[in-house]
PDB file of the backbone (N, CA, C, O) and the ligand in Angstrom, with CONECT records:
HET     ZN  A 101       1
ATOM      1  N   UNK A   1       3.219 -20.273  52.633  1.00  0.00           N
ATOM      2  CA  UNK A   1       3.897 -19.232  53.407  1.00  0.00           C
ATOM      3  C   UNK A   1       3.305 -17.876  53.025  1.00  0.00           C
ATOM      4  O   UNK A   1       3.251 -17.544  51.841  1.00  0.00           O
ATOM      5  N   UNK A   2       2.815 -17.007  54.106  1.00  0.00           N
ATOM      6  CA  UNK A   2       2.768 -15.480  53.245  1.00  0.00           C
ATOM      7  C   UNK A   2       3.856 -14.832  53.777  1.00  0.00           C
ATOM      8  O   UNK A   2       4.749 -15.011  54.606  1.00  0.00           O
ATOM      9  N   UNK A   3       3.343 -13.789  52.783  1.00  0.00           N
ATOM     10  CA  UNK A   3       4.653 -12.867  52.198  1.00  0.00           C
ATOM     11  C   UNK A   3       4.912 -11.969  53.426  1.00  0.00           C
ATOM     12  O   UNK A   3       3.871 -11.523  53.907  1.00  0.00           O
ATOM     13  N   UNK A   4       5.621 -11.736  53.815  1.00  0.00           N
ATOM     14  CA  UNK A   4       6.458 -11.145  55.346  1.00  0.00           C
ATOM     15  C   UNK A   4       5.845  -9.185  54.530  1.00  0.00           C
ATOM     16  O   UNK A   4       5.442  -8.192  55.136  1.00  0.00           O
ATOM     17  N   UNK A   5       6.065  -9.421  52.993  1.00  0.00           N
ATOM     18  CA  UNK A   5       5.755  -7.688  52.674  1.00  0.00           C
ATOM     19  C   UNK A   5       4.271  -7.489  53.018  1.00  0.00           C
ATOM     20  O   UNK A   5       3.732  -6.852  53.923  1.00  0.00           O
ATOM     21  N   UNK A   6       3.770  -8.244  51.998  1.00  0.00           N
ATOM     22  CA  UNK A   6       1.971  -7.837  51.819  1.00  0.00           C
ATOM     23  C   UNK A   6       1.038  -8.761  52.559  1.00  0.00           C
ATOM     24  O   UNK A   6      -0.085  -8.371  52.878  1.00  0.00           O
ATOM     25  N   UNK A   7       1.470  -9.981  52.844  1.00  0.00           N
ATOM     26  CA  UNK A   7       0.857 -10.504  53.630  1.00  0.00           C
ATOM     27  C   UNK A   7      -0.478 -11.454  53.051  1.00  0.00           C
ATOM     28  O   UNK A   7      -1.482 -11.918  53.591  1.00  0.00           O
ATOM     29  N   UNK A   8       0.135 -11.478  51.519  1.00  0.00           N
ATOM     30  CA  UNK A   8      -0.385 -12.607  50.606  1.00  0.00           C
ATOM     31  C   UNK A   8      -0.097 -14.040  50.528  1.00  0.00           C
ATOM     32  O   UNK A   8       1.029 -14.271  50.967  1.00  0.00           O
ATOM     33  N   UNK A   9      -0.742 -15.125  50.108  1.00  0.00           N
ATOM     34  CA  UNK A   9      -0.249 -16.475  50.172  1.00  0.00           C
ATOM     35  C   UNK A   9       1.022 -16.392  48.958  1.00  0.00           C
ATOM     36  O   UNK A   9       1.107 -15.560  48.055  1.00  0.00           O
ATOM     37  N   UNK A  10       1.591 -17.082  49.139  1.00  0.00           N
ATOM     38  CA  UNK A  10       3.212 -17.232  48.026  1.00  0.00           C
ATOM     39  C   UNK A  10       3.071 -18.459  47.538  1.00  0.00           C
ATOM     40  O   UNK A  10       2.317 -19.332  47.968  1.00  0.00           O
ATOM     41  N   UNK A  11       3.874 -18.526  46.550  1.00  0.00           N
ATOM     42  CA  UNK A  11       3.900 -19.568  45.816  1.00  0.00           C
ATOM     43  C   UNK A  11       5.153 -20.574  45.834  1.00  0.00           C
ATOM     44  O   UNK A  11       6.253 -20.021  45.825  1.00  0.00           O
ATOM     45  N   UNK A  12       5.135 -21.920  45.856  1.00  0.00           N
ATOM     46  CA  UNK A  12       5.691 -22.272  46.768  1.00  0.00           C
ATOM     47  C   UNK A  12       6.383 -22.779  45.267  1.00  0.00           C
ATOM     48  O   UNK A  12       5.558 -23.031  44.389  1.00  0.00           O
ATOM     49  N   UNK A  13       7.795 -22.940  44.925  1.00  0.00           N
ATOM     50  CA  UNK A  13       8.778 -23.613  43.848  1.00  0.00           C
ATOM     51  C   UNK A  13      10.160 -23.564  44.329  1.00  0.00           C
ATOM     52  O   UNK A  13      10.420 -23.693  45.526  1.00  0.00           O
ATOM     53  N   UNK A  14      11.060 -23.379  43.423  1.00  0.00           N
ATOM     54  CA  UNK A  14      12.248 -23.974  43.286  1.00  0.00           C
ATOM     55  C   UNK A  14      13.385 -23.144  42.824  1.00  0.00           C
ATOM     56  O   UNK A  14      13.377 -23.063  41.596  1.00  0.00           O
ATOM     57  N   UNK A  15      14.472 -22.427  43.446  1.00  0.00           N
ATOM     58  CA  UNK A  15      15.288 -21.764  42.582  1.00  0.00           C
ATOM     59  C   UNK A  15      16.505 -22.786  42.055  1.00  0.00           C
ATOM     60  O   UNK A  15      16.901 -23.411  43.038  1.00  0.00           O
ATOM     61  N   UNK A  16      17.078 -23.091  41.110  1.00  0.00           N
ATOM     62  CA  UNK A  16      17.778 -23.905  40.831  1.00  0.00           C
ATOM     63  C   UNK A  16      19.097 -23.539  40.126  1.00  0.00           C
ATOM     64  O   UNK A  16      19.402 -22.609  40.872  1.00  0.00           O
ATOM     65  N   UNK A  17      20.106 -23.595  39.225  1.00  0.00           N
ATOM     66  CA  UNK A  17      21.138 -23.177  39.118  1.00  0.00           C
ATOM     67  C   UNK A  17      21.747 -24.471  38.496  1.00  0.00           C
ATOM     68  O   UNK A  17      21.325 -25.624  38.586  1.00  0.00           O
ATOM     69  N   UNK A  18      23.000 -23.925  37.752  1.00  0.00           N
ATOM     70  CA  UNK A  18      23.740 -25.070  37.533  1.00  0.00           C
ATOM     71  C   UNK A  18      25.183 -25.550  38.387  1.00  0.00           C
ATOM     72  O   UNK A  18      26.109 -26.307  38.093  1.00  0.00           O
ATOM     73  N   UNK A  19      24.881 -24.736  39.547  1.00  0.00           N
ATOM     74  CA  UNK A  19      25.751 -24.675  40.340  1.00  0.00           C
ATOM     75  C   UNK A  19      25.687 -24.658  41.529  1.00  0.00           C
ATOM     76  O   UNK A  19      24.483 -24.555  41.766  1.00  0.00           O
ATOM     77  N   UNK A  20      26.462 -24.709  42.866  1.00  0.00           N
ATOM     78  CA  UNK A  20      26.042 -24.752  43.768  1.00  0.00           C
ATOM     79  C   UNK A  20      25.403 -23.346  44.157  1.00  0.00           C
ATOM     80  O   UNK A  20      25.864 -22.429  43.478  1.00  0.00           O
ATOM     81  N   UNK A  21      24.763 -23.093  44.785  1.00  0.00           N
ATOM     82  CA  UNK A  21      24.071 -21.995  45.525  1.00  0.00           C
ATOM     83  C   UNK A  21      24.353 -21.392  46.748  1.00  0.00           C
ATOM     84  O   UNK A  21      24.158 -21.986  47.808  1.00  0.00           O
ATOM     85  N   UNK A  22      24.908 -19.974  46.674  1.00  0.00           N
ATOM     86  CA  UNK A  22      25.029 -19.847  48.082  1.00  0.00           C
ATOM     87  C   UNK A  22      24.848 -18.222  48.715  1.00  0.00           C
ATOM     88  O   UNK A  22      25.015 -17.239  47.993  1.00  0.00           O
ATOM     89  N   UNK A  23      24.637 -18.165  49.554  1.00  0.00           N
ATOM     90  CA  UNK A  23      24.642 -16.503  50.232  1.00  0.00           C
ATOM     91  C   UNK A  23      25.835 -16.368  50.767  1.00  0.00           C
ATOM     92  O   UNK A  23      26.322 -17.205  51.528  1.00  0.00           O
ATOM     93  N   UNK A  24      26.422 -15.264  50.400  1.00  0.00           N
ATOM     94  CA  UNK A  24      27.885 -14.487  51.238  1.00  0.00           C
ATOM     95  C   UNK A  24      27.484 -12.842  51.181  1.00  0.00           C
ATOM     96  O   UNK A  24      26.975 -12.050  50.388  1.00  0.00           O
ATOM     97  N   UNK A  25      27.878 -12.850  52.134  1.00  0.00           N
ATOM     98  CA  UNK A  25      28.155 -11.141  52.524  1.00  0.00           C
ATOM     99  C   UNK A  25      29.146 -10.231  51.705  1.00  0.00           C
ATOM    100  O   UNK A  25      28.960  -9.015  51.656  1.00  0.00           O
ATOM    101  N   UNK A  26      30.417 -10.959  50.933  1.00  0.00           N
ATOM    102  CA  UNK A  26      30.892 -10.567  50.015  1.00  0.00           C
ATOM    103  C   UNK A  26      30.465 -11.116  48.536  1.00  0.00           C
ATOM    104  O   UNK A  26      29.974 -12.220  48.301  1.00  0.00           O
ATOM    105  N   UNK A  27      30.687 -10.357  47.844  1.00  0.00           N
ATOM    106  CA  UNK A  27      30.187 -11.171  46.404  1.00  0.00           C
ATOM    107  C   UNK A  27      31.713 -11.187  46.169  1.00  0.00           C
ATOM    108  O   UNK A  27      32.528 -10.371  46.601  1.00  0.00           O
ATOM    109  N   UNK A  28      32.002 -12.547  45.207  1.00  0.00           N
ATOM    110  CA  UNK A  28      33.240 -12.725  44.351  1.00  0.00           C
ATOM    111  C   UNK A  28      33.370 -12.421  43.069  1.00  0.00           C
ATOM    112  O   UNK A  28      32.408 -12.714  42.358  1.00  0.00           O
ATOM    113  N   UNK A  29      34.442 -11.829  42.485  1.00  0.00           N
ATOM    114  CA  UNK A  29      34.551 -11.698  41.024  1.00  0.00           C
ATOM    115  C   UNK A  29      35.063 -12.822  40.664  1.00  0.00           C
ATOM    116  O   UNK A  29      35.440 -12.381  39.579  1.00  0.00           O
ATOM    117  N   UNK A  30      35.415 -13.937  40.638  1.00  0.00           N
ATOM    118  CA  UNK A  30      35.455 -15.228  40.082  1.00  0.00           C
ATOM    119  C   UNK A  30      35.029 -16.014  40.661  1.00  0.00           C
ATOM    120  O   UNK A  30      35.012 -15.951  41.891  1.00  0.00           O
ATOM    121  N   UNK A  31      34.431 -17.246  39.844  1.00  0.00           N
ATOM    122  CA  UNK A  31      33.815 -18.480  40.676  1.00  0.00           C
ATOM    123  C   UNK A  31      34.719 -19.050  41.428  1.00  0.00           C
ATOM    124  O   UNK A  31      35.832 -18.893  40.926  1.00  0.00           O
ATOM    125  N   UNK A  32      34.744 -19.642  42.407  1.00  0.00           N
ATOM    126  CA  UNK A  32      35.521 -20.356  43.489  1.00  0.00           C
ATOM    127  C   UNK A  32      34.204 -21.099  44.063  1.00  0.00           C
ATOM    128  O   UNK A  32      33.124 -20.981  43.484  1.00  0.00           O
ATOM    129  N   UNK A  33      34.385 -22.008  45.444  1.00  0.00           N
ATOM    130  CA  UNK A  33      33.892 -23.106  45.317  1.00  0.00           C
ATOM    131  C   UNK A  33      33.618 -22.408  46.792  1.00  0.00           C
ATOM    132  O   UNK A  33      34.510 -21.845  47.427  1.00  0.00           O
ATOM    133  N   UNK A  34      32.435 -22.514  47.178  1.00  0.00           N
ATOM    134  CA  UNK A  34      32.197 -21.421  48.686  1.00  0.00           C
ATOM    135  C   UNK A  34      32.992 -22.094  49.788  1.00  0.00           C
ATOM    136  O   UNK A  34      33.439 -23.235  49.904  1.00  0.00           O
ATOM    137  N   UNK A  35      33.015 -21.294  50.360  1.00  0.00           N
ATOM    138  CA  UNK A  35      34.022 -21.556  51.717  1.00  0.00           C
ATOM    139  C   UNK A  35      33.968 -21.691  52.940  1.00  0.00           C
ATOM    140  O   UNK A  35      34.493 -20.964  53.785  1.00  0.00           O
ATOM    141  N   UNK A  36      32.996 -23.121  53.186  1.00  0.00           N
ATOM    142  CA  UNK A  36      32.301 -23.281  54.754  1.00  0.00           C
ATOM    143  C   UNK A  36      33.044 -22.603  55.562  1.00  0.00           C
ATOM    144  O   UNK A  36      32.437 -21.684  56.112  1.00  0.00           O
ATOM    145  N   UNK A  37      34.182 -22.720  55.851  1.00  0.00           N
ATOM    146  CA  UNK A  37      34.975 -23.093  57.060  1.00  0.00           C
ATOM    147  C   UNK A  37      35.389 -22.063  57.731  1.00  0.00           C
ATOM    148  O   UNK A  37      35.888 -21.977  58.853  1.00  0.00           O
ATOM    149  N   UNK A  38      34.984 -20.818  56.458  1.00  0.00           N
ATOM    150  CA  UNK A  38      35.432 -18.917  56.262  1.00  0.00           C
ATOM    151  C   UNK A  38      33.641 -18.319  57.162  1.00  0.00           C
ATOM    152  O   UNK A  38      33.324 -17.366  57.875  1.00  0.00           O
ATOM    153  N   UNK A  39      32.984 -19.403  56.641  1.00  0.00           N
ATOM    154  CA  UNK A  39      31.531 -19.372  57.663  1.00  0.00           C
ATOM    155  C   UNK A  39      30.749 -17.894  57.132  1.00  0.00           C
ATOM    156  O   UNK A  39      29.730 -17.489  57.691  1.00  0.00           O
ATOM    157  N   UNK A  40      31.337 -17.234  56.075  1.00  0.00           N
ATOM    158  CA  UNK A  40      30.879 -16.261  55.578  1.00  0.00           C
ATOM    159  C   UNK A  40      29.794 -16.702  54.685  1.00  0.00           C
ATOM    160  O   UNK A  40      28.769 -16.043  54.511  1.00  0.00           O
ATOM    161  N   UNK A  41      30.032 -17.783  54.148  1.00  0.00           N
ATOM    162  CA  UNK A  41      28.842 -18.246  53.075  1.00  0.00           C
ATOM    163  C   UNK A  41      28.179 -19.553  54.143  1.00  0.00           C
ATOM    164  O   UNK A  41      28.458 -20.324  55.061  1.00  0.00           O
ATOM    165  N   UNK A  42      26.946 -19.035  53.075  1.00  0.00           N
ATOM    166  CA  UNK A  42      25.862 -20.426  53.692  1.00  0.00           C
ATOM    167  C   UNK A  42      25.385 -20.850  52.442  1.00  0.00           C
ATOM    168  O   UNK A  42      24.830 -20.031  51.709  1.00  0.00           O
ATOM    169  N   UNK A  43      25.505 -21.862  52.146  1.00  0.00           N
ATOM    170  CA  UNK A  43      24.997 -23.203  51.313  1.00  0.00           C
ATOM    171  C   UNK A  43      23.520 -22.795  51.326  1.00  0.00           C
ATOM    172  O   UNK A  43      23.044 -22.661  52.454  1.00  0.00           O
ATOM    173  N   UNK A  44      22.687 -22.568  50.267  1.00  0.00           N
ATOM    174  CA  UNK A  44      21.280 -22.509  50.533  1.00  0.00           C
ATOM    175  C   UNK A  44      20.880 -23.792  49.329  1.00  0.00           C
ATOM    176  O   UNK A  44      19.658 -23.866  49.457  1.00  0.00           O
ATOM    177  N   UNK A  45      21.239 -24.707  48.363  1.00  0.00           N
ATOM    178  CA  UNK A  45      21.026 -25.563  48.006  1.00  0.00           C
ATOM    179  C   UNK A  45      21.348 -26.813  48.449  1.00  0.00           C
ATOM    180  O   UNK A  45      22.243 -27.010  49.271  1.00  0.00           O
ATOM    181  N   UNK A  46      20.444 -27.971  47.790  1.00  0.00           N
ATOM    182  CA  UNK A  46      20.960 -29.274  48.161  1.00  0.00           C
ATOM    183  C   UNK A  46      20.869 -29.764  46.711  1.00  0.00           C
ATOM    184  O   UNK A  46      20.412 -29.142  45.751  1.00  0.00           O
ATOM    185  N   UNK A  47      21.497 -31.248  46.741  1.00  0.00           N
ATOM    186  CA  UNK A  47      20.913 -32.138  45.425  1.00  0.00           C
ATOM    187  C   UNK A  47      22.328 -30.877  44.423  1.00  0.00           C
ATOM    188  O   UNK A  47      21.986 -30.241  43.426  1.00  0.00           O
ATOM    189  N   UNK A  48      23.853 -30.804  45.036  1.00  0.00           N
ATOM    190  CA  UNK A  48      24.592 -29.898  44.601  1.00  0.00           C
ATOM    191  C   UNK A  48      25.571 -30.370  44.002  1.00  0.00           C
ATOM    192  O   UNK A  48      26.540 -29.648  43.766  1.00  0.00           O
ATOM    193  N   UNK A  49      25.534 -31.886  43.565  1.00  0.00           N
ATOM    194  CA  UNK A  49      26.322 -32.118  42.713  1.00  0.00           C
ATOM    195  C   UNK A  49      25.334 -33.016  41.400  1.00  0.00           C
ATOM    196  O   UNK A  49      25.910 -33.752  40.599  1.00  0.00           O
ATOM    197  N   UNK A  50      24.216 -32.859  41.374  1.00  0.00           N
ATOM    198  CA  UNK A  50      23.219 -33.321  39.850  1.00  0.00           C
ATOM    199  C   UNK A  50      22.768 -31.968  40.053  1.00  0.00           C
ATOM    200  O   UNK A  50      23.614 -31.120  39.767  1.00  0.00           O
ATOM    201  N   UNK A  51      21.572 -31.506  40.503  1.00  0.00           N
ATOM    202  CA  UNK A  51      20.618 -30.907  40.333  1.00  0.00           C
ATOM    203  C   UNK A  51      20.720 -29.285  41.961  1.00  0.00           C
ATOM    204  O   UNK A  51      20.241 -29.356  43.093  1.00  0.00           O
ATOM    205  N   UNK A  52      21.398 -28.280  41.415  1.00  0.00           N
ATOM    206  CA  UNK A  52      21.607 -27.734  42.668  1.00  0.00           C
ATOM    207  C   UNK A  52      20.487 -27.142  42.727  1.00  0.00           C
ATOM    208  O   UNK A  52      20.215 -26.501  41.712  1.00  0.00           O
ATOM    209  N   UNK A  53      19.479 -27.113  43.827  1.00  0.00           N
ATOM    210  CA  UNK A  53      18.427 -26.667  43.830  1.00  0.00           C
ATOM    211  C   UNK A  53      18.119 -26.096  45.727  1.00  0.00           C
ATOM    212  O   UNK A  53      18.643 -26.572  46.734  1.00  0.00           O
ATOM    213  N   UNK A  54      17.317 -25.198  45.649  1.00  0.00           N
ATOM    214  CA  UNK A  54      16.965 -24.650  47.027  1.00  0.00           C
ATOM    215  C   UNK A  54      15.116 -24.595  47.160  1.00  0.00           C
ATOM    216  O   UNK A  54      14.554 -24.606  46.065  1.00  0.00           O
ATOM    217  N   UNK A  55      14.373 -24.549  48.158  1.00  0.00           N
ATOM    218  CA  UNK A  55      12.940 -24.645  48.064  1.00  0.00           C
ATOM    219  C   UNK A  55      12.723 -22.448  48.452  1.00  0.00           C
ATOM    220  O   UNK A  55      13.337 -21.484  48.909  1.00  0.00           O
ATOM    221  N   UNK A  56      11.504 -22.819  47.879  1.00  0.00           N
ATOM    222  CA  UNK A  56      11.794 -21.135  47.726  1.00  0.00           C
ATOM    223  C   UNK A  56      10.054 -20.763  47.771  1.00  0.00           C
ATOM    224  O   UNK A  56       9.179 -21.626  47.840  1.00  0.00           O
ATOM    225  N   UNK A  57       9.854 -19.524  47.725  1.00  0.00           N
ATOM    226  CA  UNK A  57       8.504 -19.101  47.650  1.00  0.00           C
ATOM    227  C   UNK A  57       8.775 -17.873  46.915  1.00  0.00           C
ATOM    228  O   UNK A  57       9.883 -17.435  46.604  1.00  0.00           O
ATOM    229  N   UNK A  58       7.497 -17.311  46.647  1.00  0.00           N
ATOM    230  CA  UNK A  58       7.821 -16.105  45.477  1.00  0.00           C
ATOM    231  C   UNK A  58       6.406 -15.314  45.919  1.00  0.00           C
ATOM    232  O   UNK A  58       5.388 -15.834  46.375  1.00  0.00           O
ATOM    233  N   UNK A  59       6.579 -14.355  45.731  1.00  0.00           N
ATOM    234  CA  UNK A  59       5.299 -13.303  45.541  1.00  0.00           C
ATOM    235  C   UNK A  59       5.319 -12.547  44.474  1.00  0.00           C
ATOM    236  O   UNK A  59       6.227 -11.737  44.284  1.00  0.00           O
ATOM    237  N   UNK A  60       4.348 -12.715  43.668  1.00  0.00           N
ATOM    238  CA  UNK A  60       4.479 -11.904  42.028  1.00  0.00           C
ATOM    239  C   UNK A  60       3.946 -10.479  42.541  1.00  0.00           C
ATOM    240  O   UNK A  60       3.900  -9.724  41.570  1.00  0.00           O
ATOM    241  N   UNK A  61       3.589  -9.935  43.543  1.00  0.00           N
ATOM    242  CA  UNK A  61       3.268  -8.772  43.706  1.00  0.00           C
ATOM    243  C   UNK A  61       4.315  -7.583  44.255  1.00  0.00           C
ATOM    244  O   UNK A  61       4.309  -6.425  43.837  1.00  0.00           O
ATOM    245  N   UNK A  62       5.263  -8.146  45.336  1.00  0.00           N
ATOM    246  CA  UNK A  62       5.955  -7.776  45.708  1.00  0.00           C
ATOM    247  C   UNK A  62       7.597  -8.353  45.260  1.00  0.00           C
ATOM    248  O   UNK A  62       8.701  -8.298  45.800  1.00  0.00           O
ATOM    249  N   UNK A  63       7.130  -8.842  44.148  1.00  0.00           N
ATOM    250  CA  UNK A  63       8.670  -9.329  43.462  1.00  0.00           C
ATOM    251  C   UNK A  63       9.703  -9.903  44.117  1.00  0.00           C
ATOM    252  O   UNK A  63      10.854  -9.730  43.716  1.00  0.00           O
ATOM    253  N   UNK A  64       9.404 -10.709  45.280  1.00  0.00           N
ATOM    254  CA  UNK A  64      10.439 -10.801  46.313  1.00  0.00           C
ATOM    255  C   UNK A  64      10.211 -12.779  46.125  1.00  0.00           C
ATOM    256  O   UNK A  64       9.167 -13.415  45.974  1.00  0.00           O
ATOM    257  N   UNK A  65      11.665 -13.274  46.220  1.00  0.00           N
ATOM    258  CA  UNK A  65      11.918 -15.012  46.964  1.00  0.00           C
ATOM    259  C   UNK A  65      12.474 -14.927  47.547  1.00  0.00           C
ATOM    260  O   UNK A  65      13.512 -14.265  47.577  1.00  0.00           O
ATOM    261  N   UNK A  66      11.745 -15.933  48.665  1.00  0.00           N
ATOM    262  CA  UNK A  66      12.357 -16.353  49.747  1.00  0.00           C
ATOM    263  C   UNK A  66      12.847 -17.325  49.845  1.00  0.00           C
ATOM    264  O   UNK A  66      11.881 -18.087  49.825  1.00  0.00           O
ATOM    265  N   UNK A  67      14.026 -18.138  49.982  1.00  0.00           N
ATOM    266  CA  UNK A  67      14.657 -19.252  49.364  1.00  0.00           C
ATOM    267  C   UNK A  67      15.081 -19.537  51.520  1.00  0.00           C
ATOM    268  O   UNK A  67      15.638 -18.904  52.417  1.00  0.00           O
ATOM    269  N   UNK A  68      14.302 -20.981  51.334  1.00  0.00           N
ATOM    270  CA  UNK A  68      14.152 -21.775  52.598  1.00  0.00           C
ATOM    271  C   UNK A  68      15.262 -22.751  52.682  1.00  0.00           C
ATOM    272  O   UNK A  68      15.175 -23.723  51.932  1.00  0.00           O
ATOM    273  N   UNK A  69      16.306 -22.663  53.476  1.00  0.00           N
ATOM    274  CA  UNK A  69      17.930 -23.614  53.276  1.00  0.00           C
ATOM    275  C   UNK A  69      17.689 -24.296  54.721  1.00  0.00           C
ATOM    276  O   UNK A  69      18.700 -24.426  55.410  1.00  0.00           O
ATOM    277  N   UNK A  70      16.839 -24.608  55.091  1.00  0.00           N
ATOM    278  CA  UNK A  70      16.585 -26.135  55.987  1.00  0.00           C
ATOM    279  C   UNK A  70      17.606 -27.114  56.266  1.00  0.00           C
ATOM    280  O   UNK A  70      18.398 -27.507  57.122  1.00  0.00           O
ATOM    281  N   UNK A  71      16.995 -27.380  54.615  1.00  0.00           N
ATOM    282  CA  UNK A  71      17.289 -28.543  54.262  1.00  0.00           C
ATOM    283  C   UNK A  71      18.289 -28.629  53.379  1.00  0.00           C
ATOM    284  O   UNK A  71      18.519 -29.571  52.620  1.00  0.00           O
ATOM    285  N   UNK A  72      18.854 -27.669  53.488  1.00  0.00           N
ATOM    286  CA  UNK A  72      20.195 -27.453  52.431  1.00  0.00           C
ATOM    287  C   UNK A  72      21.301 -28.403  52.634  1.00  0.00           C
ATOM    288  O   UNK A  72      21.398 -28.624  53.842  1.00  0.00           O
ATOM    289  N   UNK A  73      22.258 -29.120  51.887  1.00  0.00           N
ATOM    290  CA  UNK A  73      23.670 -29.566  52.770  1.00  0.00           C
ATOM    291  C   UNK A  73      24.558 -28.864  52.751  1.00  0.00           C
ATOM    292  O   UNK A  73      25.145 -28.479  51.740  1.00  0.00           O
ATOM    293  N   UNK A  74      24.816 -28.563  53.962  1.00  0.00           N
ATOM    294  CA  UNK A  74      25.828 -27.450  54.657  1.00  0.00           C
ATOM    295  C   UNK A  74      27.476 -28.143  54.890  1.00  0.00           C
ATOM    296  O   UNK A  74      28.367 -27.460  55.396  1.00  0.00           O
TER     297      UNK A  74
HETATM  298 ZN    ZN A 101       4.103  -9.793  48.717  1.00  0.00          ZN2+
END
């Protein structure tokens, strides 16, 4: 994938966590368990109850990941 900034090849890995993974528009001050159904969060990992993991790319120049939720389970 290149980088949407500089327009370099990226490097293609893994952001992982010991938890599930997710994007919301609000951040929470305590963990809670995301909330499909509120449709505010999106699941960007899969493999979320062993190994929560998302596929991702990185650019060491422009310090930026891009974390690809495809294949996430939603
Ligand atoms: Zn870049």
């Amino acid at each position: 994938m290149k980088c949407p900034y500089c327009g370099n090849e990226m490097t293609s890995g893994v952001v992982q966590s010991a938890r599930q993974i997710f994007f919301t528009t609000k951040a929470h001050k305590n963990w809670f368990t995301p909330d499909i159904a509120g449709s505010e969060e999106i699941i960007l990992s899969s493999h979320n109850w062993t190994r929560p993991t998302c596929s991702a790319y990185h650019c060491p120049d422009c310090k930026k990941v891009i974390v690809d939720y495809e294949t996430a389970q939603q």
